[in-house]
PAMIGU-272797 format. One record per residue: residue in three letters; z, x, y of N, C-alpha, C in turn. Coordinates in pm, 1 decimal, m for minus. Each point is the difference from the previous one (the first is absolute). Example, Ala and Ser with C-alpha at 12.3 -4.5 7.8 and 13.67 -1.06 7.14 Angstrom:
("ala" (780.0 1319.0 m569.0) (0.0 m89.0 119.0) (0.0 90.0 120.0))
("ser" (m72.0 m35.0 105.0) (6.0 82.0 119.0) (73.0 m77.0 109.0))
***
This chain:
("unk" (1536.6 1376.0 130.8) (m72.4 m101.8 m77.5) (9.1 m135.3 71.9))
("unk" (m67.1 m49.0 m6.4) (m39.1 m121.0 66.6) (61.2 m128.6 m99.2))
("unk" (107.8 m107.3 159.6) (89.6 m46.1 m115.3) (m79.6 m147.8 m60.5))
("unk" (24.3 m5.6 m121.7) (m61.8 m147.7 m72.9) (129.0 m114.1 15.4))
("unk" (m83.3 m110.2 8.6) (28.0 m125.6 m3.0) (41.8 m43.8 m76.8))
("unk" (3.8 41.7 m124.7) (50.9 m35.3 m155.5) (147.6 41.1 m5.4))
("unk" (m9.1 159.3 53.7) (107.6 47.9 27.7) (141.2 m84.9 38.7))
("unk" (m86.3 m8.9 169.4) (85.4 m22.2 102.2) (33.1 m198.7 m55.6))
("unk" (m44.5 m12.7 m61.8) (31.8 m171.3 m71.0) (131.1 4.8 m97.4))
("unk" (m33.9 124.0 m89.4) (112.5 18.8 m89.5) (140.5 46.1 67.5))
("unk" (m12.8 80.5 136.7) (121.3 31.6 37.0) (20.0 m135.1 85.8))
("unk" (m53.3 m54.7 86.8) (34.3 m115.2 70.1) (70.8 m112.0 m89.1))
("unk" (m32.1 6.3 m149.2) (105.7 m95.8 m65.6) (106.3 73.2 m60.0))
("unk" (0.6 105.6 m14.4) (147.9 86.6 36.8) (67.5 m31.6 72.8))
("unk" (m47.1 4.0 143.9) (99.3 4.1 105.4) (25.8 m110.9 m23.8))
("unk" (m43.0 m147.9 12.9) (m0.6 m108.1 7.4) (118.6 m48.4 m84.3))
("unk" (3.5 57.6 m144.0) (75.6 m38.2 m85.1) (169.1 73.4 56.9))
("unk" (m20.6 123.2 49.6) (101.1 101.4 26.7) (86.8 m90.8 115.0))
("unk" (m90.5 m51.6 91.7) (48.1 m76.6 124.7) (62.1 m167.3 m61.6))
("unk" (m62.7 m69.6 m153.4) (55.5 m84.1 10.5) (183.8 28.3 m82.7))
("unk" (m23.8 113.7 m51.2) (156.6 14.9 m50.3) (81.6 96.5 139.5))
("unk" (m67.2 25.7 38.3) (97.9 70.7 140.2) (48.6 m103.6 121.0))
("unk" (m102.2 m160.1 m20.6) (69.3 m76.1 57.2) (91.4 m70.5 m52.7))
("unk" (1.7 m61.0 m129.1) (98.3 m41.6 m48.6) (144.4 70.1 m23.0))
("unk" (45.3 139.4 m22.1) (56.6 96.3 45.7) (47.2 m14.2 155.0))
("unk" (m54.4 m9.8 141.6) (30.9 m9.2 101.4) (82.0 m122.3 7.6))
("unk" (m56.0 m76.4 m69.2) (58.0 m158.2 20.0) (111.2 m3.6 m86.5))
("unk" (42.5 132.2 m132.8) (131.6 m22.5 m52.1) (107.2 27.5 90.4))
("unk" (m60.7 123.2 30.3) (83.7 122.5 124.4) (82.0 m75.1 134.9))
("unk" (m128.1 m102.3 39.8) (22.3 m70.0 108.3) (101.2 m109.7 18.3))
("unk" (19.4 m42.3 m118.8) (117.6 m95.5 m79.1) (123.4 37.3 11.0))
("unk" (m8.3 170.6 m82.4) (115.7 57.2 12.9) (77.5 51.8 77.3))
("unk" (m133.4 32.0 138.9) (87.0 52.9 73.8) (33.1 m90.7 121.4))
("unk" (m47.0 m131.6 m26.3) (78.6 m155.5 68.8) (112.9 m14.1 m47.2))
("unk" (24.0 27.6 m136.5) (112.9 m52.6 m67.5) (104.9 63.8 5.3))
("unk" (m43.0 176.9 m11.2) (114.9 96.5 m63.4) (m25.0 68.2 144.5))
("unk" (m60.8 13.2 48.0) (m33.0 148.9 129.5) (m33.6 92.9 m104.3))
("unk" (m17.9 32.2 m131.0) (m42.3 133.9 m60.5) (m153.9 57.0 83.6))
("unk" (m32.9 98.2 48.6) (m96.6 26.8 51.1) (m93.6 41.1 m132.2))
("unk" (m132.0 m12.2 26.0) (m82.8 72.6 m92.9) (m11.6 69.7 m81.3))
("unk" (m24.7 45.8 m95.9) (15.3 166.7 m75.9) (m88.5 86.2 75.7))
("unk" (m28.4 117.6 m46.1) (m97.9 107.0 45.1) (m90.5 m14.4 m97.6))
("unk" (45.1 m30.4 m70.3) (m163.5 5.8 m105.1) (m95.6 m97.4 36.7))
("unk" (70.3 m184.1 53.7) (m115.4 m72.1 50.2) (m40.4 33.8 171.7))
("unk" (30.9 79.4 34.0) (m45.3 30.0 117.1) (m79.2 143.3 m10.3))
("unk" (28.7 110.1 m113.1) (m145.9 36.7 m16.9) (m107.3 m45.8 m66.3))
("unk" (33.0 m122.2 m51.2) (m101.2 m69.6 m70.5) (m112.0 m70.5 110.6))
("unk" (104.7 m52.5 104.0) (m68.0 m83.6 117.4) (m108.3 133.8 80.9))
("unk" (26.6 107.0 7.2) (m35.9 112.9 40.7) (m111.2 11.2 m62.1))
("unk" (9.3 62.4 m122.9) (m135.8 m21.5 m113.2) (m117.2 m136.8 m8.2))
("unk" (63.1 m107.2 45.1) (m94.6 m79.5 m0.2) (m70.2 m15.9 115.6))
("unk" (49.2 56.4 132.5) (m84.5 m2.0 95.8) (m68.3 123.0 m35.1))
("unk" (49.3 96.7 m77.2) (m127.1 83.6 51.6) (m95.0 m17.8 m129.8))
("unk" (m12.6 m88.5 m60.0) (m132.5 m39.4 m124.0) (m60.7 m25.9 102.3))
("unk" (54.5 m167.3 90.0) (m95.3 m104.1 33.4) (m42.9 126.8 108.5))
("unk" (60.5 88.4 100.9) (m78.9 67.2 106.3) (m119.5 115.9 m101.5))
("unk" (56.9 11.4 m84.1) (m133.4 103.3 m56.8) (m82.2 m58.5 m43.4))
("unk" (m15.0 m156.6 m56.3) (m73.6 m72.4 m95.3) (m104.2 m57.2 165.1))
("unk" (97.5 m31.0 94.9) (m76.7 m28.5 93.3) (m108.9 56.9 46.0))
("unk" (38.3 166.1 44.3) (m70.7 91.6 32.9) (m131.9 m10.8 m103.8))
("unk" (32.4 48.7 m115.1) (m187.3 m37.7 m57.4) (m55.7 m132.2 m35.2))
("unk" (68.7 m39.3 5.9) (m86.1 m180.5 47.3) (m94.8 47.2 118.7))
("unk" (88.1 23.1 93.8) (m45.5 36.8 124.4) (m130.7 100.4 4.9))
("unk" (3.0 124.6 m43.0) (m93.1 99.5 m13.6) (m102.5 m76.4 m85.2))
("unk" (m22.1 m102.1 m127.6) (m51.5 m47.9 m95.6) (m133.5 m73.8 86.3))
("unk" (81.9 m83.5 117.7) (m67.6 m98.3 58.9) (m121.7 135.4 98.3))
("unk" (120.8 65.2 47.6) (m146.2 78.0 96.7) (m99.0 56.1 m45.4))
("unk" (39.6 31.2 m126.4) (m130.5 98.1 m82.5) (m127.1 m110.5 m26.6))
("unk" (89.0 m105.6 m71.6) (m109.6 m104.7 m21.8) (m32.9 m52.3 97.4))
("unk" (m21.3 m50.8 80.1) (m24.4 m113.9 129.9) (2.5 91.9 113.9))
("unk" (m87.9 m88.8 95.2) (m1.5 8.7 145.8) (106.0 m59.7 58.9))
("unk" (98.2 m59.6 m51.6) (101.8 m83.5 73.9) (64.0 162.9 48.2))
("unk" (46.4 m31.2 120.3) (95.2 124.9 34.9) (164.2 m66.1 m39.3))
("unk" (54.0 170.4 m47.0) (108.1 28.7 m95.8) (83.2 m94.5 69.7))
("unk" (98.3 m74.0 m65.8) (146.0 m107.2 85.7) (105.7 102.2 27.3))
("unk" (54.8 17.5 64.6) (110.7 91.4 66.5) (83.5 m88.0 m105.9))
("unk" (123.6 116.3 m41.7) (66.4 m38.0 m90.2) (102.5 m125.8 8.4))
("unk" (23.2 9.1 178.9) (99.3 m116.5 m2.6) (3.7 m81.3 0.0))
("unk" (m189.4 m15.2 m8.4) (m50.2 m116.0 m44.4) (47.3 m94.6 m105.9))
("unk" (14.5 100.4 m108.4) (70.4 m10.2 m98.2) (118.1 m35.2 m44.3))
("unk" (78.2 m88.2 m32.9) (167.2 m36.1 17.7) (1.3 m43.3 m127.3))
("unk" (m64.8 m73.5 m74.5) (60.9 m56.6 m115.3) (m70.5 m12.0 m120.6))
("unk" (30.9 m34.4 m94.3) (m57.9 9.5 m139.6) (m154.5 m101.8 4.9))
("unk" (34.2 m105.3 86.0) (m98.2 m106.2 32.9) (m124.4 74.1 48.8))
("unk" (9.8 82.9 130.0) (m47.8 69.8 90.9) (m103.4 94.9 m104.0))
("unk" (62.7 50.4 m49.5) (m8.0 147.9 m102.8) (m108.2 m72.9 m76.8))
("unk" (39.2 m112.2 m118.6) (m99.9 m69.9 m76.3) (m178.5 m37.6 34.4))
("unk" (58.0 m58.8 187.5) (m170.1 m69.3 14.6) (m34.0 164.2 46.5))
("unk" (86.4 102.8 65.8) (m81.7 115.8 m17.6) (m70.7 42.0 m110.4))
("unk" (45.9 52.2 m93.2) (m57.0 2.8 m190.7) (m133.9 m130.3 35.0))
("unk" (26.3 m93.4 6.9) (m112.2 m73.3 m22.6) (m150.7 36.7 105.1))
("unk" (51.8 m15.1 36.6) (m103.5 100.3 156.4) (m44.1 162.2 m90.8))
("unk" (81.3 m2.5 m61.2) (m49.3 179.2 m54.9) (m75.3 m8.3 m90.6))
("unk" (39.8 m134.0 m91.7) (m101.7 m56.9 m124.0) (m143.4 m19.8 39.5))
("unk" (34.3 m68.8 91.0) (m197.0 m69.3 54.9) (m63.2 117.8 31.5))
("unk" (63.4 98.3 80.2) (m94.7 157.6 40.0) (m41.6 45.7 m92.9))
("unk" (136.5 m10.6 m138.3) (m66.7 100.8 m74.9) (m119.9 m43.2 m69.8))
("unk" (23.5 m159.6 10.2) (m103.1 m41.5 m87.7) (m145.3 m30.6 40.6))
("unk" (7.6 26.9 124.3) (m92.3 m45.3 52.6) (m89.0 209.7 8.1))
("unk" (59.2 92.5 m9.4) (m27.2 122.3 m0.7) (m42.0 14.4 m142.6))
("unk" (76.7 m52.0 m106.7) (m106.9 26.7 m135.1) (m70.9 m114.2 24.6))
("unk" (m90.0 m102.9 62.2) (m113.9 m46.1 m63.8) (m93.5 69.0 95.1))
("unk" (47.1 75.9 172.9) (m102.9 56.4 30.1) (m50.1 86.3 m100.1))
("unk" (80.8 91.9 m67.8) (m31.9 140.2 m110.0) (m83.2 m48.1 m38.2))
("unk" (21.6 m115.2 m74.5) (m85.5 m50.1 m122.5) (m102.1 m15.6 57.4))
("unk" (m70.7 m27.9 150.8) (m131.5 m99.5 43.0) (m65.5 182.2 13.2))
("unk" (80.3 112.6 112.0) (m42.5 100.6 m14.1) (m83.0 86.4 m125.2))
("unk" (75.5 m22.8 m84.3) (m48.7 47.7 m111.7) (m92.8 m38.4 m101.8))
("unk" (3.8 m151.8 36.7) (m125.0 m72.0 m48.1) (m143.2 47.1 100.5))
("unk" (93.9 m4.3 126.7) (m132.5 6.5 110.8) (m80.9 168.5 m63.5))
("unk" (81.0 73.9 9.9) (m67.6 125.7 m72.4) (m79.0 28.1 m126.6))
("unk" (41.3 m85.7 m86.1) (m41.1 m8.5 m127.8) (m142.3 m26.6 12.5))
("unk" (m37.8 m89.9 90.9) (m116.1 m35.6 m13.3) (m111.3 34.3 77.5))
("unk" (103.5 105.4 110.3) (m97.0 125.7 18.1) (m9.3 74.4 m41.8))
("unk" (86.8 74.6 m122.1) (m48.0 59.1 m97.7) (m86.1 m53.0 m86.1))
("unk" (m22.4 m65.6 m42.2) (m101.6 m82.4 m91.3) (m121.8 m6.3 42.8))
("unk" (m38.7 12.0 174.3) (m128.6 6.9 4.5) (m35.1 134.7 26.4))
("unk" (91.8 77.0 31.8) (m4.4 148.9 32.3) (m74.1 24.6 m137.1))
("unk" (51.7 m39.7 m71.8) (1.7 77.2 m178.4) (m234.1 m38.4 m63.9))
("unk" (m3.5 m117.9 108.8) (m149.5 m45.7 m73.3) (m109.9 78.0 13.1))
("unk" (m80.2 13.6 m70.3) (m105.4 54.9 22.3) (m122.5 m142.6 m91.8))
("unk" (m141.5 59.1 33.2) (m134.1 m47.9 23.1) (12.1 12.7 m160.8))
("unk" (m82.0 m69.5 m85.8) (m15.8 54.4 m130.2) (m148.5 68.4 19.3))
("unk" (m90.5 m20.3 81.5) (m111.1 67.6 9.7) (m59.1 45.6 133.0))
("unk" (97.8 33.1 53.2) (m4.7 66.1 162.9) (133.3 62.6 m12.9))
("unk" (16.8 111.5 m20.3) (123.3 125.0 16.0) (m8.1 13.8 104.3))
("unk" (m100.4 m9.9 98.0) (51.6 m16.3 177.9) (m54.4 m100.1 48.5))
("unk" (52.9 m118.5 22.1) (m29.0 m108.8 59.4) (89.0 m10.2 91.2))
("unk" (m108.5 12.1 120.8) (41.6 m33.0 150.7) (119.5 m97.4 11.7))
("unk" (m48.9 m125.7 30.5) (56.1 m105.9 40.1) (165.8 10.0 m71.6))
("unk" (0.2 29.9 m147.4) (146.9 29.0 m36.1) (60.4 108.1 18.6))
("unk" (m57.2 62.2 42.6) (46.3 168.3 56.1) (33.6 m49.5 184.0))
("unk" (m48.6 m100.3 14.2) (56.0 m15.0 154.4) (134.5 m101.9 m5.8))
("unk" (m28.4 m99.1 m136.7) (156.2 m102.9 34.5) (81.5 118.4 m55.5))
("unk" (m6.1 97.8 m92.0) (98.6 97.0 m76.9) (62.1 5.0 139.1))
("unk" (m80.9 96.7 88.4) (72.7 102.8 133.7) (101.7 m167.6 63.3))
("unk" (m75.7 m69.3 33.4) (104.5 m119.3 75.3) (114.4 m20.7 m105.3))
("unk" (m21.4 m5.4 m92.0) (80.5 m3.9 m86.3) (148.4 85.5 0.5))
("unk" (m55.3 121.3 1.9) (69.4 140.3 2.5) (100.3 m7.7 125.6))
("unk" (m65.6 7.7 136.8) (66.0 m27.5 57.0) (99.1 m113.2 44.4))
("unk" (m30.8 m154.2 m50.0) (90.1 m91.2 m23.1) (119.0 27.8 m59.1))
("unk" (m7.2 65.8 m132.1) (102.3 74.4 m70.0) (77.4 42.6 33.7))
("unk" (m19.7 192.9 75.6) (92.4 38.8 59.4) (14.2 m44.1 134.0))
("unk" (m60.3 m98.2 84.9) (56.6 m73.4 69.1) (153.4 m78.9 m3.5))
("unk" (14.3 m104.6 m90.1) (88.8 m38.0 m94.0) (85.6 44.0 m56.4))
("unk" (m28.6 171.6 m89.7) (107.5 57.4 m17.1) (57.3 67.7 58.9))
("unk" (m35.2 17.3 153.3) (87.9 74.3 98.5) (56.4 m108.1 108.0))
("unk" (m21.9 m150.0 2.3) (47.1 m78.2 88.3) (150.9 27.6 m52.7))
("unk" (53.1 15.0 121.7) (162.5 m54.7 36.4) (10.1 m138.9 105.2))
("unk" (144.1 25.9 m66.6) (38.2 m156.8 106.6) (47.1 m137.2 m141.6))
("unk" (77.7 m55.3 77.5) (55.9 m109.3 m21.5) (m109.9 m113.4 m84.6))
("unk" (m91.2 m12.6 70.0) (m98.3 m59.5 m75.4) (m116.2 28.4 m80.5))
("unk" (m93.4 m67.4 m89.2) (m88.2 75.5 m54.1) (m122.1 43.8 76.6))
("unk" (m61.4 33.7 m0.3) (m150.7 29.1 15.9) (m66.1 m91.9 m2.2))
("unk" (m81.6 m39.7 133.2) (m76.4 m141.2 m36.3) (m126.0 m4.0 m101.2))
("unk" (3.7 84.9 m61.4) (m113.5 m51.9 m86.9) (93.3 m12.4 m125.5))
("unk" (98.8 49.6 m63.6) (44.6 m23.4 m113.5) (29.0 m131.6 m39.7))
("unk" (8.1 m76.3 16.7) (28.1 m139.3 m51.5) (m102.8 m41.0 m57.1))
("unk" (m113.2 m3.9 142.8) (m128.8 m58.8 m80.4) (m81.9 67.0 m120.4))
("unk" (20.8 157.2 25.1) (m12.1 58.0 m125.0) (61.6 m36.8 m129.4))
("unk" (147.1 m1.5 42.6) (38.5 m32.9 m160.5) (4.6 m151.2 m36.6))
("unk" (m34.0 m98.6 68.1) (m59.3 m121.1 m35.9) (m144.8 m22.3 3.9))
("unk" (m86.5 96.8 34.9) (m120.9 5.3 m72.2) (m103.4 m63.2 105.0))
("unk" (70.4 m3.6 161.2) (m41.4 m100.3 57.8) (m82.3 93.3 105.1))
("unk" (28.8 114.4 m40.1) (m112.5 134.5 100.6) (m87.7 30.9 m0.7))
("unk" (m148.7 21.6 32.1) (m147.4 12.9 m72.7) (25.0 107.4 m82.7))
("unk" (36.0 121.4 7.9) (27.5 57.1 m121.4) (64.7 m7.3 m119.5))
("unk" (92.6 m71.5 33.2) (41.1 m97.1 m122.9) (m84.1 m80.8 m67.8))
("unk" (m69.3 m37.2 41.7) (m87.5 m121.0 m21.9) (m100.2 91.1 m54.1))
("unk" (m47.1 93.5 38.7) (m92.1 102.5 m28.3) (26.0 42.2 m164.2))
("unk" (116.1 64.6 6.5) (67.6 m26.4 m134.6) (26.4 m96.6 m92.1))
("unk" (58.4 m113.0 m3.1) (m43.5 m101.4 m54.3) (m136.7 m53.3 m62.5))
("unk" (m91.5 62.1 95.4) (m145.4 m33.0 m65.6) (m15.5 98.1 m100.2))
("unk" (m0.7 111.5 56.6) (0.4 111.0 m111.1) (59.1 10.8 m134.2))
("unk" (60.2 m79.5 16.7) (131.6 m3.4 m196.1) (m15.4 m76.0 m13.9))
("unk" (m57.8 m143.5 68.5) (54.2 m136.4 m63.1) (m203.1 m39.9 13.6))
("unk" (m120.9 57.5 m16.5) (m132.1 m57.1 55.6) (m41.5 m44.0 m112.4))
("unk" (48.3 51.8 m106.4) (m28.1 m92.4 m144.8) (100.6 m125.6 m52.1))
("unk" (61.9 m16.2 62.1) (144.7 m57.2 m23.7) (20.8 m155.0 101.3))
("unk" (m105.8 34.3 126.7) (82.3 m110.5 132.0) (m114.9 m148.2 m45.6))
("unk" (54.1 m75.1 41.8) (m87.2 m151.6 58.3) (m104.6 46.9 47.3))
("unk" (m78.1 m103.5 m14.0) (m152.7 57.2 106.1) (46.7 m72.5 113.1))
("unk" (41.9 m39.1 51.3) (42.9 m38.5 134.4) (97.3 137.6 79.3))
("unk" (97.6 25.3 m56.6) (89.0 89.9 56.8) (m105.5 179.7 2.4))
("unk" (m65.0 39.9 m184.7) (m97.6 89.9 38.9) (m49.4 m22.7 156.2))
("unk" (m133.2 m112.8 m6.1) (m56.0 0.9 145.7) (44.8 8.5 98.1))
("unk" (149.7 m49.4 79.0) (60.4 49.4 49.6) (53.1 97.5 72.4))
("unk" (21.8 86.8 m172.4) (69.4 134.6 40.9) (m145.2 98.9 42.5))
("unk" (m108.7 m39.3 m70.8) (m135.1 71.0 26.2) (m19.4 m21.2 121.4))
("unk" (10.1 m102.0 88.1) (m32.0 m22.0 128.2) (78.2 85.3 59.9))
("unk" (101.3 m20.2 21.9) (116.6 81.7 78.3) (m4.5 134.1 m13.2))
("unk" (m29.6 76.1 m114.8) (5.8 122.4 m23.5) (m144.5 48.4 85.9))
("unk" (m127.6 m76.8 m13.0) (m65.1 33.2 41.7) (m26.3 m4.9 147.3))
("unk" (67.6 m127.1 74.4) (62.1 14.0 164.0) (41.8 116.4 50.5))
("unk" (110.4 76.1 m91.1) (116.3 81.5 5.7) (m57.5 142.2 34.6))
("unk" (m84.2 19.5 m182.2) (m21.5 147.9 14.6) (m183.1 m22.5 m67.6))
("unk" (m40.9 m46.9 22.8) (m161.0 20.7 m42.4) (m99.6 m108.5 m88.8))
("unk" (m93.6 m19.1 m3.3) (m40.9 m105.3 m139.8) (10.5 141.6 m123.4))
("unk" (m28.9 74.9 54.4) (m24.2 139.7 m126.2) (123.6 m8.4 m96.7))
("unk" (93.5 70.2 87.6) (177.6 m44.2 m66.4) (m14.0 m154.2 m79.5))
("unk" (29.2 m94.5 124.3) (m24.1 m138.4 m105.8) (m49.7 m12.6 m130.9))
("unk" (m113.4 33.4 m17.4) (m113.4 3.2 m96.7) (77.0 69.1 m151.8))
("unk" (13.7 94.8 76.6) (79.6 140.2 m121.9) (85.2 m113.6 m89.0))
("unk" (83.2 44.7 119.1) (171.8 m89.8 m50.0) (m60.6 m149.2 m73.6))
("unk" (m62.7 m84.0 56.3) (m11.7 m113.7 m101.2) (m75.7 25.0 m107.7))
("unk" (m66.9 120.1 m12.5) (m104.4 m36.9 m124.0) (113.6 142.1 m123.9))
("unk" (106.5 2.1 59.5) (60.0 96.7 m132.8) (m89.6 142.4 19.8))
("unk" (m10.9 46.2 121.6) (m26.2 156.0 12.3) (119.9 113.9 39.0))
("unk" (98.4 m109.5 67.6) (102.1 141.5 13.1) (97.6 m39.1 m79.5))
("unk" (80.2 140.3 m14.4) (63.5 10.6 m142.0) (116.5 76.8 27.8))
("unk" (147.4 m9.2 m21.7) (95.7 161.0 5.9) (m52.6 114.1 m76.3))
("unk" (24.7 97.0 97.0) (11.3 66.3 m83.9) (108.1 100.0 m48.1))
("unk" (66.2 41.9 m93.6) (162.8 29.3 7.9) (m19.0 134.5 37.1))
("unk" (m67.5 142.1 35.6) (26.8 43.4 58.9) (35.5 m4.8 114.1))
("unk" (m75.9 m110.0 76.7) (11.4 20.2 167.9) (118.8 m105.3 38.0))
("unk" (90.9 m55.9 m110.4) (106.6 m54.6 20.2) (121.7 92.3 78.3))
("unk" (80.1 m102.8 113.1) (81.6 70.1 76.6) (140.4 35.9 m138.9))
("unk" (47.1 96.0 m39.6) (129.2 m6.7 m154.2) (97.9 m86.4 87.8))
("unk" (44.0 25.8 117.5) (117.2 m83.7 23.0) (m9.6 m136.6 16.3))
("unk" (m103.2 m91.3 m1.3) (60.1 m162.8 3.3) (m102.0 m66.4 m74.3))
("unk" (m110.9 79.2 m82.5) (m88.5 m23.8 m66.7) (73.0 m54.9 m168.2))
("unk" (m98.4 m143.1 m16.7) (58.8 m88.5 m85.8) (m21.0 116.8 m161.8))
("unk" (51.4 m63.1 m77.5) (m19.9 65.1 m89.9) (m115.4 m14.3 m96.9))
("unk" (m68.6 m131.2 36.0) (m84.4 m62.5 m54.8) (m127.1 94.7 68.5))
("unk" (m33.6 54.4 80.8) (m90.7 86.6 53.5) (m5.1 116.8 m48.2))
("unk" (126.7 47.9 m74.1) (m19.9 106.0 m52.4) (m115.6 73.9 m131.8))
("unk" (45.8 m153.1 m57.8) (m120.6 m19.3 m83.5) (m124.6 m28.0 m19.0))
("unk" (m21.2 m63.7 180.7) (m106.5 m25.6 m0.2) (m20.4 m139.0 m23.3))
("unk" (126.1 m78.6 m21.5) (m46.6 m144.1 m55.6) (m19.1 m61.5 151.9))
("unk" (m9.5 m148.8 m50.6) (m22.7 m99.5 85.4) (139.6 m27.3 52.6))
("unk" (0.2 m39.8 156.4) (161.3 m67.3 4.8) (9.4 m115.2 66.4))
("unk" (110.0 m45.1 12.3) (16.1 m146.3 41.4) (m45.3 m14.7 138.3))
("unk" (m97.3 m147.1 50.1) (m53.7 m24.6 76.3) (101.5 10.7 129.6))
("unk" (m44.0 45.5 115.7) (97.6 m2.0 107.6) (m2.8 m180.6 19.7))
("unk" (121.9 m80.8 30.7) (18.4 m127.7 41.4) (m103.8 m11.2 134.1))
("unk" (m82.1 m45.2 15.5) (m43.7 m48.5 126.4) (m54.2 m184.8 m9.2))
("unk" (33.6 m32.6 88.1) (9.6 m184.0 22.3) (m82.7 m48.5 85.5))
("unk" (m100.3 m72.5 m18.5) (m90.9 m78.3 85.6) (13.2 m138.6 5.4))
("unk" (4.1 m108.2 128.4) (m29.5 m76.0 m18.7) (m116.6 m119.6 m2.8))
("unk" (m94.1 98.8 33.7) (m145.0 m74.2 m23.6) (m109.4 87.6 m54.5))
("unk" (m122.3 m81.4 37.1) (m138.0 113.4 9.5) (m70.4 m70.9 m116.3))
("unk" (m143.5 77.2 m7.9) (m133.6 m75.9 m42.0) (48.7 39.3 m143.1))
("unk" (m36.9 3.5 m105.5) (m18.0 10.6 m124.1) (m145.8 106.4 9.9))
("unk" (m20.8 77.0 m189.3) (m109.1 57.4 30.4) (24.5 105.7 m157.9))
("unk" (m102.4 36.9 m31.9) (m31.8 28.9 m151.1) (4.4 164.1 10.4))
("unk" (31.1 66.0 m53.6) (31.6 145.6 m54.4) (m58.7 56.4 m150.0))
***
């Protein structure tokens, strides 16, 4: 199992706490045996034993934590020496991880909204070309995306899931053509029609394509499609352009 950060936080203030009573302890010991020569017990010297091997095991998946998440290559352990050391490691493990769930999140947005156009159909063309050709680009964008590996995302996912991709935008017109500004509509009508056709354009702004919940993908398909309803406009942001009536 793949180790968490939450985890490895809760034992790091274990050790932390374990190490601040095992020093105060050293420093009784150390007194005594200035004062008296009594040497150590055995019990705080398997204690001293036990606490190196937390911090070396706690180290070790810090260590493994960072490589899974990040491109940084793994720190050799002896890198490692102290609780200080150990900490900005954990913190280094925090940012990967966190920076690995908001890719998920952009992935899965990015998909969503190729499912969403996968799912449309014509309300009065059951085979209409032009959306039967963004579907296939579509299709393959998809499992494009869901088979990328690697450290980073897929360059189209971002702009997908910020709405900033012509198919995004494509979408956006499509759910939101009763709903947008007449400035941002015209816009998105222009672009869509640059993109993939005036035909498409036309559709999509005048409220011709529609989900439909059979041809919804079940795994990342909203739930709001199931029914067939309307769903929330994809975010897309402009900062200019003509105005114009719908």
């Amino acid at each position: 199992m793949e180790p968490s950060h939450t985890d490895l936080l809760q034992d790091f203030s274990l050790v932390t706490k374990s190490f601040e009573q095992l020093g105060q302890r050293l420093s009784e010991v150390a007194e005594q045996v200035r004062t008296t020569g009594v040497l150590p017990s055995e019990s705080l010297i398997e204690e001293i034993t036990a606490s190196r091997r937390n911090f070396t095991d706690l180290r070790a998946r810090a260590i493994e934590l960072v490589g899974l998440m990040s491109e940084t290559p793994k720190a050799a352990p002896e890198e490692i020496g102290s609780m200080k050391e150990l900490e900005a490691l954990l913190q280094l493990a925090a940012e990967a991880q966190r920076k690995r769930a908001q890719q998920e999140k952009a992935r899965m947005r990015a998909l969503t909204v190729l499912d969403r156009l996968l799912s449309l159909v014509h309300r009065d063309q059951p085979e209409f070309a032009p959306l039967s050709e963004c579907q296939a680009k579509s299709r393959a964008l998809r499992e494009a995306i869901h088979d990328h590996t690697g450290a980073e995302l897929h360059p189209d996912v971002t702009p997908l899931a910020q709405g900033r991709h012509p198919l995004a935008e494509l979408l956006t017109l499509v759910e939101g053509y009763d709903d947008l500004d007449d400035d941002l509509w015209l816009l998105l009508k222009h672009a869509v029609a640059e993109n993939f056709g005036k035909s498409l354009a036309m559709s999509a702004a005048r409220g011709k394509l529609c989900p439909s919940p059979t041809r919804m993908n079940p795994e990342h398909s909203p739930d709001e499609f199931r029914n067939g309803a309307k769903v929330a406009v994809v975010p897309t942001t402009f900062t200019d352009g003509e105005s114009g009536a719908h």
